[in-house]
DOPA-477733 format. One record per residue (C-alpha): residue in one letter; x, y, z. Coordinates in steps of 0.1 Angstrom, whole numbers, plus 5000, padded with zeros to 4 digits. Example, Ala and Ser with C-alpha at 12.3 -4.5 7.8 and 13.67 -1.06 7.14 Angstrom:
<pts>
["A" [5123 4955 5078]]
["S" [5137 4989 5071]]
</pts>
This chain:
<pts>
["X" [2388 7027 8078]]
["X" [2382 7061 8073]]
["X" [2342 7060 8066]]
["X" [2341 7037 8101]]
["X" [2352 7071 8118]]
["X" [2329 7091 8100]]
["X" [2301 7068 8107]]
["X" [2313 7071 8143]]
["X" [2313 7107 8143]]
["X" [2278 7114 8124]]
["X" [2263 7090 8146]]
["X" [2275 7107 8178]]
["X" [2263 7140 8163]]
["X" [2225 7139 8166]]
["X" [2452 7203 8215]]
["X" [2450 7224 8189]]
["X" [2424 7246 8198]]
["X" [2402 7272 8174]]
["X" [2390 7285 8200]]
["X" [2394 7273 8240]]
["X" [2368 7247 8241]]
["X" [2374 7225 8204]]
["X" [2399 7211 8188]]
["X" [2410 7223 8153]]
["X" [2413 7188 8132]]
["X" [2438 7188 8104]]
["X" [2452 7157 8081]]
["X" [2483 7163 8105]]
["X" [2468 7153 8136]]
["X" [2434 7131 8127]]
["X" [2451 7099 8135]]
["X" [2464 7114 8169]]
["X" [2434 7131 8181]]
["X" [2406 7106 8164]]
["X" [2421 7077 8149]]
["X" [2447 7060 8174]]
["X" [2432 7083 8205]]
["X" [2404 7052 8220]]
["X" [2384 7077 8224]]
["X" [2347 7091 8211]]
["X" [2348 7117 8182]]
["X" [2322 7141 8178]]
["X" [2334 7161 8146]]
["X" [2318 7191 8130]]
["X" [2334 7191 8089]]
["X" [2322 7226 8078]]
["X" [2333 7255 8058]]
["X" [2334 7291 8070]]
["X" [2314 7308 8041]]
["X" [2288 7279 8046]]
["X" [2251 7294 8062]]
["X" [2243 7261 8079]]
["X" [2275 7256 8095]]
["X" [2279 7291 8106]]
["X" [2246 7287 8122]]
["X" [2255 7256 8143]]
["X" [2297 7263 8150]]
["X" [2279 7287 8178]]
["X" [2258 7258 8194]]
["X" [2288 7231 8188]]
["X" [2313 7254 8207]]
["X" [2288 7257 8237]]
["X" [2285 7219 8235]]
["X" [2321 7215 8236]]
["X" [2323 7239 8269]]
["X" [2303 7219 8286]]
["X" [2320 7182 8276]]
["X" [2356 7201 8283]]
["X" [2361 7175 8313]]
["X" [2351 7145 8294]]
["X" [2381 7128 8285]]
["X" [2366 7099 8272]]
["X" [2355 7123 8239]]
["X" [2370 7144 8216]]
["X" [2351 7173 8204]]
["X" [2367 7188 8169]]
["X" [2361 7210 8139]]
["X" [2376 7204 8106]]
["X" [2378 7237 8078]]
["X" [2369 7217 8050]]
["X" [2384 7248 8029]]
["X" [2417 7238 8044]]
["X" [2415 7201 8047]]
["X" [2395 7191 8016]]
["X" [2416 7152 8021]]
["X" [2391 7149 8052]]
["X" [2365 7166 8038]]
["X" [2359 7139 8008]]
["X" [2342 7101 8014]]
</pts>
């Protein structure tokens, strides 16, 4: 069940916020926001000492500013330092 999200989400890649415009995912509230939420899931997994992802959070975070009103989608990040559960396939 879990790989269909994540199959979801990478494929859609090309409130708890971290910052005002995503939502900060956590093993606590993935089946609220993601799972049971019939919406879209656009989901960023990084780590905060990782190059690549510091790179793109910047980009991601604009993208997410501009969806805000979109209801239909939900536009996370999960710390994969913090939530290595989520992290692993």
């Amino acid at each position: 069940m879990f790989k269909t999200y994540l199959t979801t989400t990478l494929m859609f890649t090309l409130n708890t916020p971290t910052t005002a415009k995503t939502t900060q995912l956590t093993a606590d509230n993935w089946k609220e926001k993601v799972t049971d939420s019939n919406k879209g899931a656009l989901v960023m997994f990084m780590a905060p000492w990782c190059g690549h992802c510091k790179q793109m959070k910047p980009d991601f975070n604009k993208l997410a500013k501009k969806n805000k009103e979109n209801a239909a989608v939900v536009i996370g990040i999960v710390d994969c330092t913090k939530e290595e559960g989520l992290c692993q396939a």
